[in-house]
C-alpha positions as CSV (number, residue, x, y, z in Angstrom):
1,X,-31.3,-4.6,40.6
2,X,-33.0,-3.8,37.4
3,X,-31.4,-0.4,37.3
4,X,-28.3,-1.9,37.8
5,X,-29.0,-3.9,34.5
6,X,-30.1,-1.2,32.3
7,X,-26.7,0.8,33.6
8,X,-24.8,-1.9,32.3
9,X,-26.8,-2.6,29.1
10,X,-26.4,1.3,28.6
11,X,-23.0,0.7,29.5
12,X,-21.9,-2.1,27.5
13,X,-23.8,-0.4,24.0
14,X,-21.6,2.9,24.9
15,X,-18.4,1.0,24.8
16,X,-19.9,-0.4,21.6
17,X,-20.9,2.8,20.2
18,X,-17.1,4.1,21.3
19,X,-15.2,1.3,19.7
20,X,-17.3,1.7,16.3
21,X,-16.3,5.5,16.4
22,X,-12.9,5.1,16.6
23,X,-11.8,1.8,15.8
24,X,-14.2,0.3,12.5
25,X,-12.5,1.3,9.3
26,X,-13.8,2.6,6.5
27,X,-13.1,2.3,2.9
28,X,-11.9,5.6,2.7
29,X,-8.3,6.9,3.3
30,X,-7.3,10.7,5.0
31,X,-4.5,12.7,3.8
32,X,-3.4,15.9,6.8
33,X,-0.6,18.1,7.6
34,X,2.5,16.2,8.5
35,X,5.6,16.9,10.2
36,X,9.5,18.1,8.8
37,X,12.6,16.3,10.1
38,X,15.6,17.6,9.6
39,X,17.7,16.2,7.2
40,X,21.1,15.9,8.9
41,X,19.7,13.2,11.2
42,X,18.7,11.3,7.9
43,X,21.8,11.4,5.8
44,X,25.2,10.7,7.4
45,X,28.0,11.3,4.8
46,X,31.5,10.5,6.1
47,X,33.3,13.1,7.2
48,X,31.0,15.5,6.4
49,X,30.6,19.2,6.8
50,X,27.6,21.0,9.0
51,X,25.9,24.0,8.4
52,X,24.3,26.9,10.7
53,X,20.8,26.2,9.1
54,X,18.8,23.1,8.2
55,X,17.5,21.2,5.3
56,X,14.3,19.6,5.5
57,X,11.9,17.2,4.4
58,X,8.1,17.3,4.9
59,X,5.8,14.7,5.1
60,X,2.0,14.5,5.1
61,X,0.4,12.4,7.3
62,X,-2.2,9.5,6.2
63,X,-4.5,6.7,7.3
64,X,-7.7,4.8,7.1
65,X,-11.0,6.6,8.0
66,X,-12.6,5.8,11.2
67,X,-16.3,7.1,11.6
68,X,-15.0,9.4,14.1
69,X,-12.0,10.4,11.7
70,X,-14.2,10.8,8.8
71,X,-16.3,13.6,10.8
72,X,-13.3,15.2,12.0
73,X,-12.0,15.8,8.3
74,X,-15.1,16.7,6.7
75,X,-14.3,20.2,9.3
76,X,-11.1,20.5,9.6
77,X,-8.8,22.5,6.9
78,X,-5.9,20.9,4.7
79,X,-7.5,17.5,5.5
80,X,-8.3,15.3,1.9
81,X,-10.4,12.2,1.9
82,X,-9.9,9.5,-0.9
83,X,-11.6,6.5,-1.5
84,X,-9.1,3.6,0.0
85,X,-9.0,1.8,-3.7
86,X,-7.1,5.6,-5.3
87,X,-4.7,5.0,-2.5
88,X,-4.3,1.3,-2.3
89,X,-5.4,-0.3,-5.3
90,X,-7.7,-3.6,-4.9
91,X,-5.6,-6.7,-4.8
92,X,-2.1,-5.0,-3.2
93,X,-2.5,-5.6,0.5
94,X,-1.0,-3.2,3.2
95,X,2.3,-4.6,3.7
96,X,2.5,-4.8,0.1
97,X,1.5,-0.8,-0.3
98,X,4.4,-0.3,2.7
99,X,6.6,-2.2,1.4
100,X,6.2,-0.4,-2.0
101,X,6.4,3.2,-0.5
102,X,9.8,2.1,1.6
103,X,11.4,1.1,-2.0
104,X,10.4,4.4,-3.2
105,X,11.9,6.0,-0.8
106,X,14.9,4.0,-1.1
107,X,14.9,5.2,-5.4
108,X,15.1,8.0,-4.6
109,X,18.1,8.2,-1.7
110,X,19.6,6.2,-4.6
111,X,18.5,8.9,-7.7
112,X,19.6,11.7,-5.0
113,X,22.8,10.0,-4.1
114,X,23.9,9.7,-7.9
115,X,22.8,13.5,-8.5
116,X,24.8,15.2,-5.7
117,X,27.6,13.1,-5.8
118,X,27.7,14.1,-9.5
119,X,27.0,18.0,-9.1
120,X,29.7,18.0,-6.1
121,X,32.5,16.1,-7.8
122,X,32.5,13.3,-6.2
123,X,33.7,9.6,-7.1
124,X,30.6,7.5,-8.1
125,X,30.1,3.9,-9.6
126,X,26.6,2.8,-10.9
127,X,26.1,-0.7,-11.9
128,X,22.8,-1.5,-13.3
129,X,21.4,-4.8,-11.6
130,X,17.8,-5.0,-13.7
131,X,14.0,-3.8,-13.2
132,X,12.3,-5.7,-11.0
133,X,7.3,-5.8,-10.7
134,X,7.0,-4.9,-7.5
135,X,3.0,-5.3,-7.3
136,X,0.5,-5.7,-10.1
137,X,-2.7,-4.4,-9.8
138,X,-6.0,-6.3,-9.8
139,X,-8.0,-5.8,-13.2
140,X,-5.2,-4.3,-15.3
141,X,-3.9,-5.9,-17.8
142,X,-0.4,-7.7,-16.8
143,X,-2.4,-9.3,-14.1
144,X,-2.1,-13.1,-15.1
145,X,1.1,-12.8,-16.8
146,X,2.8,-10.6,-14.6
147,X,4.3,-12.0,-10.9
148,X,5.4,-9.7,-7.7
149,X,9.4,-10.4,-8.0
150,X,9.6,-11.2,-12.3
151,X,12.5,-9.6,-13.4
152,X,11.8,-7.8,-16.9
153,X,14.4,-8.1,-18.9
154,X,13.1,-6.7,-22.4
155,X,9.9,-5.6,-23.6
156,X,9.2,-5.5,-27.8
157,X,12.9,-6.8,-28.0
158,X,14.4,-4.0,-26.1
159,X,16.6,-4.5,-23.5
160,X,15.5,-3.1,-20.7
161,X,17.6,-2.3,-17.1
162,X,16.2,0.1,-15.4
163,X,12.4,1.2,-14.9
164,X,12.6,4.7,-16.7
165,X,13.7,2.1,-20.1
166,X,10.2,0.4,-19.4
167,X,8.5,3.7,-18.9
168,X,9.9,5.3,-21.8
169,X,8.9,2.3,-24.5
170,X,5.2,2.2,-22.8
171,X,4.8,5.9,-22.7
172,X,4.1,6.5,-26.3
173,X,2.0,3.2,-26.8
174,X,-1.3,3.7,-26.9
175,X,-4.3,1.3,-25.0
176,X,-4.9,-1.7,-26.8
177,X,-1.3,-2.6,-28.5
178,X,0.3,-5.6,-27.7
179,X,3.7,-5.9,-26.0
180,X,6.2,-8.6,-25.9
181,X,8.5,-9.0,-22.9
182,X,11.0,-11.0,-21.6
183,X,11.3,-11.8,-17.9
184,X,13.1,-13.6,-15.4
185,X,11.1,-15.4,-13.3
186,X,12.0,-17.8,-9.8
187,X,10.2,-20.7,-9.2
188,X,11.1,-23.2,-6.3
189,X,14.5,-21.7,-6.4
190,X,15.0,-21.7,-9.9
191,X,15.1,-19.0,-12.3
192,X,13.9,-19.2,-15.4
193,X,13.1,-17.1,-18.6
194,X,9.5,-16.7,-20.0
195,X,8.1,-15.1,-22.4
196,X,4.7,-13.4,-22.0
197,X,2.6,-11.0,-24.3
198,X,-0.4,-9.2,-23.9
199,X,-2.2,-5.9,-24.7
200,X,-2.6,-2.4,-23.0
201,X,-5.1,-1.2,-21.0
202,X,-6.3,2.8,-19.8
203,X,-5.7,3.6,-15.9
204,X,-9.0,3.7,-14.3
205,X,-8.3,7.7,-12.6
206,X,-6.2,8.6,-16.3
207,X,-8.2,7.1,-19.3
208,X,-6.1,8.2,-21.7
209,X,-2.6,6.8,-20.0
210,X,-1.8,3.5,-21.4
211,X,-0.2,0.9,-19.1
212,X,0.4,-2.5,-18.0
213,X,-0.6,-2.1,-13.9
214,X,2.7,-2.7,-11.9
215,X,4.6,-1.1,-10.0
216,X,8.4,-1.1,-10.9
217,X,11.9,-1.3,-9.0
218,X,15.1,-0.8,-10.4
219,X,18.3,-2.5,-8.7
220,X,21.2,-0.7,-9.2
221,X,24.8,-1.0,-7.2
222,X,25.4,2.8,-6.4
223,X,28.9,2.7,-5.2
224,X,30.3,6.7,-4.1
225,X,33.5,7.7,-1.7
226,X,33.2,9.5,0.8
227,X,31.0,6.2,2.1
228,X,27.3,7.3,2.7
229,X,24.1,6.1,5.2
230,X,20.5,6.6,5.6
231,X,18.1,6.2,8.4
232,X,15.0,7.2,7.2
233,X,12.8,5.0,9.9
234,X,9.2,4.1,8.5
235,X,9.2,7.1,6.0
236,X,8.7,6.2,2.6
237,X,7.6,7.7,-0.9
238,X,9.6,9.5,-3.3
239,X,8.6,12.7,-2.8
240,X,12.1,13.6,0.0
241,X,14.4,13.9,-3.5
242,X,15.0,16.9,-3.7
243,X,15.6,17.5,-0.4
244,X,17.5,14.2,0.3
245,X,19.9,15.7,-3.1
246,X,20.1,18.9,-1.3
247,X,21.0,17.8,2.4
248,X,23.9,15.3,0.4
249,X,25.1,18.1,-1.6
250,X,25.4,20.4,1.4
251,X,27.1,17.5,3.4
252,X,30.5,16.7,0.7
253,X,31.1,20.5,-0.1
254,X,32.6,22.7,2.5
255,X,30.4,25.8,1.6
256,X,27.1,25.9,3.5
257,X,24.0,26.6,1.3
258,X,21.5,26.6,4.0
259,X,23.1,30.1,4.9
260,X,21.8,29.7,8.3
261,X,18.0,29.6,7.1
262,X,15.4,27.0,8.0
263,X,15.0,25.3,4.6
264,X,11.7,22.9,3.4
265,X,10.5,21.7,0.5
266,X,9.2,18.5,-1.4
267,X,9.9,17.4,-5.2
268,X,10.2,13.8,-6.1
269,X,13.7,13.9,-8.6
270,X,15.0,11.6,-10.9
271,X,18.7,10.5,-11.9
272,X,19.0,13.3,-14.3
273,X,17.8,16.0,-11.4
274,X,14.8,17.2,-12.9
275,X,11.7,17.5,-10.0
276,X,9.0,16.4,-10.3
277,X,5.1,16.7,-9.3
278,X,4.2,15.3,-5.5
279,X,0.7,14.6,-4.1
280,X,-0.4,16.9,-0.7
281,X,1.4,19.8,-1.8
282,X,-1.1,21.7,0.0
283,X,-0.7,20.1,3.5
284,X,3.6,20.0,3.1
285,X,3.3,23.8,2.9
286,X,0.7,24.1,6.1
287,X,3.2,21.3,7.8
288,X,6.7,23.6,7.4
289,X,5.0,26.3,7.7
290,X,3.9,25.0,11.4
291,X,7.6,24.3,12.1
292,X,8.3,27.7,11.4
293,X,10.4,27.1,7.6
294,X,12.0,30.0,5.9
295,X,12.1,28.6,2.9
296,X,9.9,26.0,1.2
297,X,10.8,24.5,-2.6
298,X,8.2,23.1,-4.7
299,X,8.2,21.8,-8.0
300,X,6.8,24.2,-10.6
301,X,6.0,22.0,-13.6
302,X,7.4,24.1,-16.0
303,X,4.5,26.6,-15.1
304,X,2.0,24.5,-15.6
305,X,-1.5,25.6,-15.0
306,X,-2.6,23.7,-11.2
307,X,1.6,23.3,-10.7
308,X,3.1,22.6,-7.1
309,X,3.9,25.5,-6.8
310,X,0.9,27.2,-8.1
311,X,-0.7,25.6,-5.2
312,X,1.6,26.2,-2.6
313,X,1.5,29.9,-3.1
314,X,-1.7,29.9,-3.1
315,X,-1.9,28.2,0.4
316,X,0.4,30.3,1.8
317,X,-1.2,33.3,1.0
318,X,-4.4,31.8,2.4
319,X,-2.4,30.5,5.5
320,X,-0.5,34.2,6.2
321,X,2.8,32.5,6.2
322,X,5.9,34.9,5.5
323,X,7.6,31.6,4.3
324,X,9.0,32.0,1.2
325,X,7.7,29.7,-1.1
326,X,10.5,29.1,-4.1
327,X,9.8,27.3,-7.3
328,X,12.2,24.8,-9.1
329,X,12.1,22.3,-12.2
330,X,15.4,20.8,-11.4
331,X,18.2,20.4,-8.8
332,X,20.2,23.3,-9.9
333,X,17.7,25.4,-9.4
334,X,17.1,24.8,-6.1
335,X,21.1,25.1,-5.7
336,X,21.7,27.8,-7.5
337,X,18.5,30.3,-5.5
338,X,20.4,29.2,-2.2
339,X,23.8,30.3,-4.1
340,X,22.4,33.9,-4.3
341,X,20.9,34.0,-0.8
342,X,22.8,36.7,1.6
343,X,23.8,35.1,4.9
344,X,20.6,35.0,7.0
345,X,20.7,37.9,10.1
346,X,21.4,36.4,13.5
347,X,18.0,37.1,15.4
348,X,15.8,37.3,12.5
């Protein structure tokens, strides 16, 4: 009987053990190797064309640390560990930091939408609907005169309508200058316009950034013929642009630029099409590289020292991938490599 006891004492402190391992969270977050979807399956453009080959986006996969997790990157290759707080600043809850990544991918179905629709020919309406905080980040400076949902409407009367405006009036400002804006903000149903004012503060990771801590949203009406839809699922972030411009592109124009190849890449892009820098370069190139890519387009920087695409050479060399890695600043470059590509060789 007392060895039964002990069994289950021993028994009952394993299951503990176990459910600590794998189940306690720790206030780190883990960045690995993702997957690629094909693109086609995302974007549905009415009456669209297909191609032989694919366009793809890649994602990198990411979640809270676990003990057992947390041993299991500290070995394995490609996998990054953050502290939770440079992912998910203090005071934005989950379903806040979700709910934020779904609207960026959302921009930027919006900012590739306009782009292709534009480079292709096609009829495209944008009316500008206002800039909207989506989250405001514990210990900056707009926290306490900034709300989740305010709608700015000018800053240092300037009108302001979309979130590159805002972005483009703070940007030179420097930490410690005091802005004015204007906002619109709903209270028990009823809107009303405030005025708050405060001064700048320094990023905690980028000391020498000024900024206000939010996160912004613009609202635009994007209306385009042919009719477009996306089903993206849970997948958000802003880093699908150039892709997402890419796979619409390819869709409204009766030549196919895939050319029968296996195409990747990542590049967040903005209205104008210029591509920008993405996080986990490092892990998209091991993910499409996995899914056996021919191609994979990353966002040079302008040659930056430490660019994209810097980096994803250099992990493709150290992974022995005969993907070709391809680097672009904007859109049209992208468009304009697949242009020159011969027709890939059936078999190959």
């Amino acid at each position: 009987m007392q060895i039964k006891r002990k069994q289950l004492i021993f028994f009952v402190i394993l299951l503990g053990l176990i459910f600590f391992l794998t189940s306690y969270k720790l206030d780190y977050y883990i960045y690995q190797p993702g997957g690629i979807y094909a693109l086609d399956d995302v974007v549905d453009v009415e009456g669209h064309f297909d191609s032989e080959g694919e366009l793809h986006l890649v994602t990198v996969r990411g979640g809270q640390a676990t003990p057992i997790y947390y041993l299991w990157a500290k070995i394995r290759p490609f996998y990054q560990i953050y502290d939770l707080e440079q992912i998910r600043p203090e005071g934005v809850s989950q379903e806040e930091y979700m709910e934020t990544q779904i609207h960026f991918m959302e921009t930027s179905q919006e900012a590739a939408t306009v782009v292709a629709y534009k480079a292709a020919n096609k009829d495209i309406t944008i009316d500008y609907k206002g800039v909207y905080v989506m989250a405001v980040v514990d210990s900056m400076p707009a926290q306490g005169h900034l709300e989740r949902g305010d709608r700015i409407i000018a800053i240092n009367g300037q009108d302001v309508t979309s979130a590159q405006e805002v972005l483009d009036i703070i940007s030179p400002l420097e930490k410690g200058e005091s802005i004015d804006l204007t906002v619109i903000r709903e209270e028990e149903e009823v809107e009303r316009e405030i005025n708050v004012s405060f001064a700048l503060g320094s990023f905690p990771n980028d000391p020498d950034r000024a900024g206000m801590g939010i996160s912004l949203v613009t609202d635009r009406d994007v209306s385009v013929e042919p009719e477009i839809e996306f089903d993206s699922g849970g997948i958000g972030g802003p880093s699908a642009g150039l892709m997402l411009t890419l796979e619409i592109y390819d869709q409204l124009t009766s030549e196919d630029i895939t050319k029968g190849y296996q195409i990747a890449g990542t590049g967040e892009i903005d209205y104008d099409g210029n591509v920008y820098r993405i996080g986990g370069i490092d892990k998209k190139v091991v993910a499409a590289d996995n899914e056996g890519a021919d191609i994979f387009f990353a966002p040079n920087e302008e040659g930056r020292e430490g660019s994209n695409y810097q980096v994803a050479k250099e992990t493709a060399e150290e992974i022995g991938t005969d993907m070709k890695v391809v680097a672009v600043d904007t859109f049209e470059d992208a468009l304009n490599y697949l242009n020159e590509l011969d027709e890939k060789e059936t078999g190959n």
